[in-house]
N, C-alpha and C positions, 0 to 999 in steps of 0.2 A: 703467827700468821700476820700477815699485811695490815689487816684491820686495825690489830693490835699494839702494833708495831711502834715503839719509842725510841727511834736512832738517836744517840748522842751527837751533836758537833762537838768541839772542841771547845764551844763556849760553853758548852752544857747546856743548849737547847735543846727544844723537841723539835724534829721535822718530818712534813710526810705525812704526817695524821691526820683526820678530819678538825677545822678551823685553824690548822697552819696556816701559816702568810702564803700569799702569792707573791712569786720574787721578781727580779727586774732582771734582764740582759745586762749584761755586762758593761759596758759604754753606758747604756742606759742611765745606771744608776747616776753618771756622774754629771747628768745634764742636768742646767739650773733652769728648772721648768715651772716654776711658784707662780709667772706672772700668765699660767694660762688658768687661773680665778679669777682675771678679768676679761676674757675673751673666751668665755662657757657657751655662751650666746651668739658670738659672732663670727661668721652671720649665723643667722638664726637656725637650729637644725632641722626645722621643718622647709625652710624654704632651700636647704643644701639637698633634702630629700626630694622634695617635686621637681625641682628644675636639673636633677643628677643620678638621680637614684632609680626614682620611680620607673618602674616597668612600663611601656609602651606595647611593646607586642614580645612576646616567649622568644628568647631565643637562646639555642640549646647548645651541647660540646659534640654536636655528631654520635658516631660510635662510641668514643672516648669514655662514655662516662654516663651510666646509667645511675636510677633511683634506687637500686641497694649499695650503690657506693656512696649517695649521700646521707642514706640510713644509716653506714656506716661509722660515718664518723662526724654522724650526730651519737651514734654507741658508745664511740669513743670519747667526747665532749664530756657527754654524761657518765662518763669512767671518772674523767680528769678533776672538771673545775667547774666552779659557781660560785660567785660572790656574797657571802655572808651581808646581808642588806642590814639598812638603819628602821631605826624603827618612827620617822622622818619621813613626811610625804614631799614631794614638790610640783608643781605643775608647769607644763608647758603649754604655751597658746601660741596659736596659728598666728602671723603677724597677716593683716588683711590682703598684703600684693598674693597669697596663696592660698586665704583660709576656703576660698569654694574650690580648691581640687584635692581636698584633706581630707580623708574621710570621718578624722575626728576635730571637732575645731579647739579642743583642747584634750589636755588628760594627765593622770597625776600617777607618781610610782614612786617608791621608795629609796631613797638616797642609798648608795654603797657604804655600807660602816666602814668606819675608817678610825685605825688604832694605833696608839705611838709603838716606834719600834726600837728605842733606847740607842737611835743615832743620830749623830748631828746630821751627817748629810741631808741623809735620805729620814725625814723626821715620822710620818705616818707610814700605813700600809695597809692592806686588806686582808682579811681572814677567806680560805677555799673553806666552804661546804662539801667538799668531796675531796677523797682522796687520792690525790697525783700522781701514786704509782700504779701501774700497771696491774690492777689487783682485783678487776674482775668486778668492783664494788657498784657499779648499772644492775648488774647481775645481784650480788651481793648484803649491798648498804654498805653503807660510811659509817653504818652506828650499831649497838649490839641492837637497838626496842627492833629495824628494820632484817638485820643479819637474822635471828630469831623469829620472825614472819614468814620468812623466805624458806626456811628447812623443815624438812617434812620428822625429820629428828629422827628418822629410821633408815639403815644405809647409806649414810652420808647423802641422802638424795634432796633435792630442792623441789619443790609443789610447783606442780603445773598441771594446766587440764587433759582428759583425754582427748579431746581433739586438737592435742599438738600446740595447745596457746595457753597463753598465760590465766592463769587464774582469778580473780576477781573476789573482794573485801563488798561487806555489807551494804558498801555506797556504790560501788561499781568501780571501783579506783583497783586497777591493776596490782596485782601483789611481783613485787619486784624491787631489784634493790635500788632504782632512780627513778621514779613518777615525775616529776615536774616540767612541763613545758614539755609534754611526749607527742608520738603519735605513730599510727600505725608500722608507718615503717619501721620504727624504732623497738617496739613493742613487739613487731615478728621474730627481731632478731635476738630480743632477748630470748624469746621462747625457743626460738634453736640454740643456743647457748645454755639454755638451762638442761636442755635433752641431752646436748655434746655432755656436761656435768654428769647427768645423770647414767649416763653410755659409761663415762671412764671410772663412776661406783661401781658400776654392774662389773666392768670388766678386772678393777683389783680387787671385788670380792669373790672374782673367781680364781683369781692368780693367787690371792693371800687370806684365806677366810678367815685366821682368825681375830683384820682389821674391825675394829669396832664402829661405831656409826662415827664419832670425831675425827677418827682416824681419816677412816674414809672421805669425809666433808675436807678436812686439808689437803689430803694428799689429790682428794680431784679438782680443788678450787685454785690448787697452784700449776697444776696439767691445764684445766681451762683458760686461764688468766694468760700462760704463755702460748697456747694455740693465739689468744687472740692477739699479742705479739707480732707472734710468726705473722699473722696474717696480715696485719697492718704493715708491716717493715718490706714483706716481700712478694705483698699480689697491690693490696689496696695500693699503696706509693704507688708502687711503679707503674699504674694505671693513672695513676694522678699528675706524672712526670711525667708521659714517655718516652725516654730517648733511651739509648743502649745504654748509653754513660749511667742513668740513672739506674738502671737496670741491676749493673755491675755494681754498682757502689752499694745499693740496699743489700744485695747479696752478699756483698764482703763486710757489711756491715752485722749479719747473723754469722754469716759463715768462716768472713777471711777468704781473701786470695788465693788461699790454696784449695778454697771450696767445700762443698758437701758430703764429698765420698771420703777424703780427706780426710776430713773432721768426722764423719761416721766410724770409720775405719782406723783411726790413731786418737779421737779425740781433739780436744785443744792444742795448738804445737803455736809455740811464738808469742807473741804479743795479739794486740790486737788490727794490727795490718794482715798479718799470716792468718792468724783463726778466730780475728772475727771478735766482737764485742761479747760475741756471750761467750758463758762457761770461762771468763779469763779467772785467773786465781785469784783477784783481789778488786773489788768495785771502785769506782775513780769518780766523788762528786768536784775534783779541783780546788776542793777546800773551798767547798762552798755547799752550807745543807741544802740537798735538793728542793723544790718546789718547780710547777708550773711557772711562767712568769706573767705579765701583764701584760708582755709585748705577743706574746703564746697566744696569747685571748682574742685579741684585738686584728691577729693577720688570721684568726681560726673562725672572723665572723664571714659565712660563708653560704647564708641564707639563698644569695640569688641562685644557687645551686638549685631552690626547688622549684617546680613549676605552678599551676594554676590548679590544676587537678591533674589526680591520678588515673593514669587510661587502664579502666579495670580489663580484662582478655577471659577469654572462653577459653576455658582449659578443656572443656566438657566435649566437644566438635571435632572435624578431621576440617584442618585448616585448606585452604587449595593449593596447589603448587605454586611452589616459589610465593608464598604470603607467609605475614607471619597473622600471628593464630589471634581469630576475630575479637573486633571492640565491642566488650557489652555497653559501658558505658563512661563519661567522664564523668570522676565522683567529686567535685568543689573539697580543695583540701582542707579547708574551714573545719568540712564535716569528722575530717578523717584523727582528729585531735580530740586529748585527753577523753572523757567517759564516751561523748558522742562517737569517736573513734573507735575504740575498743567494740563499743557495740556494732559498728557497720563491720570492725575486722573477722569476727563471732558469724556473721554471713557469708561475706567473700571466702576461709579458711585460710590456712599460709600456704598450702601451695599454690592457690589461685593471687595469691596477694606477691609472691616471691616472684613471681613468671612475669607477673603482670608490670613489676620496679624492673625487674631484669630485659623488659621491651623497650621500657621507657626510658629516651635519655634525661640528662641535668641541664638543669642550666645552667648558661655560661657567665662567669664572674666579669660581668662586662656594667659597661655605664647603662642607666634607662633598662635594668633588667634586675632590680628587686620586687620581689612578688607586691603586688598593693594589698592581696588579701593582709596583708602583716600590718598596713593602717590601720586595720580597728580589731584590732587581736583580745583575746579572751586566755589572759595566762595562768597560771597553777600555781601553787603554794607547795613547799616541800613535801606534803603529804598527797599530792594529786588534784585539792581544792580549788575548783575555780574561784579567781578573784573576783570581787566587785567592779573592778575600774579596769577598763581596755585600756590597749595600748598601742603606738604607733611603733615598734619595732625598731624598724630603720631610722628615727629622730631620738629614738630612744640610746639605740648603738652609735650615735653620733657621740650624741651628750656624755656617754659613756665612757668615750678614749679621752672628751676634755674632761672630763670630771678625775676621771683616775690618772691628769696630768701626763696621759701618751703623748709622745713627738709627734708633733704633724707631717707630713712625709715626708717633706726636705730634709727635715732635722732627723727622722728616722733612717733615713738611707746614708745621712750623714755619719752616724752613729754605727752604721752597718758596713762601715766603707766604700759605701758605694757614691757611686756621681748623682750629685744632685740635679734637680732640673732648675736652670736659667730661667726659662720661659715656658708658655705653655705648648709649645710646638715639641718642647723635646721630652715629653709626654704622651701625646698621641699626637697622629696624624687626621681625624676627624675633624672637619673644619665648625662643624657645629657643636661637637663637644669643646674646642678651644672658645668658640664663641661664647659657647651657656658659662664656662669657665668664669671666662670675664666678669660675665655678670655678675655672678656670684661672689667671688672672692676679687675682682679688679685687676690689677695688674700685679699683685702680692702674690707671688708663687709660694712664698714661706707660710702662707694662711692655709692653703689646702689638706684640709680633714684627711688624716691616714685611709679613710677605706673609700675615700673618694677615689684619691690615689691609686690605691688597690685594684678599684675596677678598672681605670682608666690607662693603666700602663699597659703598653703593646708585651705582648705577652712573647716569651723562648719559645719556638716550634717544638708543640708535642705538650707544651707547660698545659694545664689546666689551671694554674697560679700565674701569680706574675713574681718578677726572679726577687722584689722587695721580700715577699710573706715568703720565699724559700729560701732565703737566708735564714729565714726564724725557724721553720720547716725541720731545718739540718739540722743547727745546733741542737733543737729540742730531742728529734728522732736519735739522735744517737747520744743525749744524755739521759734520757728516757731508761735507756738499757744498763749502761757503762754506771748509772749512780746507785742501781739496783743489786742488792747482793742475792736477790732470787734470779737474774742472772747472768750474776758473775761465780761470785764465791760460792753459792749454795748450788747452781747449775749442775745436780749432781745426783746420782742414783741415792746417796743419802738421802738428798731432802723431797726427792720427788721420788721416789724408789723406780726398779729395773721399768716397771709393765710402764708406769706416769712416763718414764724419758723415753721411751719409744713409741709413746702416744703423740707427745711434742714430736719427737723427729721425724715420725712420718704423713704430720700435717704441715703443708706450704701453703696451704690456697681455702679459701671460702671453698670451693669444690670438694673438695677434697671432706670435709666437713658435712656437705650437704648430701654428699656420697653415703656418708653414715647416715642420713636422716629421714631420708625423703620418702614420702611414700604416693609415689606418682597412681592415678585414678585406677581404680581395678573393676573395670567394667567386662572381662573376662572374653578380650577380644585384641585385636593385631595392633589396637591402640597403645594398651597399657603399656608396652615393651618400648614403642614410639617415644612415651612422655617420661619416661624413665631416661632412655636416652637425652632426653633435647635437655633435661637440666643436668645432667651429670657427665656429658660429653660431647667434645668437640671445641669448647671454647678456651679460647687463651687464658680468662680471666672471666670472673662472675660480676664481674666492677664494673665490665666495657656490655656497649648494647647488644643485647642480643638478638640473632636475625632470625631467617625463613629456620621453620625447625626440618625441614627438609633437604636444608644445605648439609646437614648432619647425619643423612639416614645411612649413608655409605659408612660412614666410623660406626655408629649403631650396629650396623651388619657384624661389623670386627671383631667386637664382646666376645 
């Protein structure tokens, strides 16, 4: 299995395991970036945060892009990566032109370990905490003491409560295979994952009874891990991108150009233009061990996605026409994090908590629009624990890109082939964001912090990104797959048997998923057939907002 898992290079290292390096982009590596240990500080990232950063008023992506897409891949984050820290505090203080709009006027955190990596170039590197393949381990663990928590060790099946949510440990700490830095949204989605787990034990111990409880724990943890695949590559993306181009290319990215029925019907045929990245006969890391990378991290910080609070919805009522279904109440997302989380998610339920993100849009990765609740934040320890010392987030994730020596955006887009920006006009056209600009960094466009950048670049129609972090986006999304021999070369009724690849191939979409799950209210009345409907039909996509549940009663009729 994954967890397990000790691929050779050619140098004879380990890669892919839990405290593997995080690697660098390609160009990346080759840039001589030593002299950003003298400008950690400058300017200051507290003062980059309130005069660039800081949220002024909510503002969201429209339909585009709801709150279980950005539960999403917060799922996925905590699949991927986390930086193995030093056991080294340092602190950062408010310089006085900003310390009254701070909400902490100092605060301390633990430095990133940083380890030699036996080259001249590139001399140190960082250790991931989790494991960078595709392998389900949010769900799972990176480690056996967590893998061994998680399974109920009868049926291949994984512990979860009966009311559809995750479990809870003697302190109230979710039992699950990534607690750290969670929260409800994040947490729903495990618990439907672990059901989907437990759905596809049931279903090959009826296909093959006489798989034993291991048996079964693999053969479903590798059907789960590529649903969640499927679903990132060809519903979440392409909500995240919209254009057709994008569309097309994520598609031919699982399927190939010759497509789905194609490739149901013959299999893999071609390379990987014709059928597509998965199932080719032989995995392709470029001669080079896989790893997330640094540059991965840094365009994946994606916070202003969320908003201020959660608009909880009455699932329980018959909404009025053309509304969508009423606000009980806004819950401060403060609340809705680690233990204090878990216990308000224990009231709401998941289906009132899934409908309730599926209403709600994201916000938009724009300037003046990261949450401030993230100024005096309360974060978690690998085991769920809260820490002693808050922290400022967004000064945090500054310090973070110069600490781990990231290109600042010039020099990254440089690196990326693209056109640098001159000046700050060709940047944005906001005459107040080039002014706040100014101030900050002067007339030095090469000083501009990456995710300052980030927010501030006028965005491709239909992007939820901006086209810099989709450069990163791409190469990552299809080395993801292509480096993986679960699926490339294993992609195959051998390793997942007949019932697992037909469980994959006829899941595309979160829907499709929640179709298996859901158990919409049974109050034994013309309702219940209604709210069955409104989540399991009519919508393009579970990622984009969802409307009046009445714009759907006509396809309900259809069933």
């Amino acid at each position: 299995m994954k967890t397990y898992r000790r691929e050779k290079s050619i140098l004879g290292r380990t890669f892919g395991i839990c405290k593997s390096r995080v690697g660098k982009v390609g160009r990346f590596s080759m840039l001589e970036l030593s002299e950003c240990s003298s400008k950690l500080m400058k300017p200051d990232p507290m003062v980059v945060v309130t005069k660039l950063l800081a949220r002024r008023k909510f503002k969201d992506t429209g339909k585009q892009f709801n709150m279980i897409a950005v539960s999403w891949i917060q799922l996925m984050i905590h699949d991927w990566v986390d930086h193995l820290e030093d056991t080294n505090q340092i602190e950062l203080i408010a310089p006085r032109e900003v310390a009254n709009q701070c909400p902490l006027k100092s605060f301390k955190f633990y430095k990133t370990n940083e380890v030699a990596t036996g080259f001249d170039k590139i001399k140190t590197g960082t250790r991931n905490t989790r494991t960078p393949w595709w392998d389900g381990s949010v769900i799972y663990g990176s480690n056996v003491k967590t893998l061994n928590k998680v399974r109920t060790l009868n049926d291949g099946k994984l512990k979860i409560s009966p009311d559809g949510l995750l479990l809870h440990d003697q302190d109230g700490i979710a039992v699950s295979g990534d607690v750290r830095n969670s929260w409800i949204g994040v947490s729903t989605l495990q618990a439907l994952f672990i059901k989907e787990h437990n759905a596809v034990c049931d279903a090959l111990k009826k296909e093959y009874p006489s798989l034993d409880d291991e048996e079964l724990y693999r053969y479903a943890r590798l059907v789960t891990s590529a649903v969640n695949a499927t679903i990132h590559t060809i519903d979440w993306t392409v909500e995240l991108l919209k254009t057709d181009m994008l569309l097309a290319g994520m598609r031919g990215n699982w399927y190939g150009l010759l497509g789905k029925k194609f490739k149901d019907t013959f299999g893999h045929v071609g390379g990987a233009i014709l059928g597509g990245l998965v199932g080719q006969k032989k995995s392709n890391n470029h001669g080079v061990p896989y790893s997330l990378t640094e540059e991965f991290v840094s365009v994946y910080r994606l916070h202003s996605l969320l908003p201020d609070n959660l608009h909880l919805r009455d699932i329980l009522v018959t909404p009025r026409p053309n509304k969508s279904l009423p606000l009980i109440e806004e819950v401060p997302m403060p609340n809705l994090i680690g233990r204090k989380g878990e216990e308000a998610l224990a009231k709401f339920g998941f289906e009132r908590q899934m409908v309730s993100m599926g209403h709600q849009a994201s916000g938009a990765l724009e300037l003046w629009n990261y949450p401030t609740w993230f100024g005096d934040l309360i974060t978690q320890d690998m085991g769920g624990q809260d820490r002693p010392d808050h922290v400022d987030l967004a000064a945090l994730e500054v310090y973070r890109d110069r600490e781990k020596k990231i290109a600042r955006y010039n020099e990254f887009r440089r690196a990326l082939l693209l056109i640098p920006i001159s000046k700050w006009e060709d940047l944005t056209e906001d005459k107040e964001a080039i002014q706040t600009l100014k101030e900050v960094y002067g007339d030095d466009v090469e000083e501009l912090d990456l995710l300052v950048g980030l927010m501030a670049e006028k965005k491709i129609k239909g992007f939820a990104i901006s086209e810099t972090a989709f450069v990163i986006f791409l190469v990552m999304a299809t080395r993801r797959l292509e480096a993986d021999r679960f699926f490339t070369i294993y992609f195959n009724e051998e390793t997942y048997n007949k019932k697992g690849l037909e469980w994959v191939d006829s899941t595309e979409s979160l829907k499709d998923v929640l179709d298996r799950h859901y158990h919409y209210p049974n109050n034994g009345n013309e309702m219940d057939e209604l709210y069955k409907c409104f989540l399991s039909v009519g919508f393009t996509s579970k990622f984009s907002q969802f409307s009046s549940i009445f714009v759907f009663l006509s396809e309900c009729y259809l069933l």
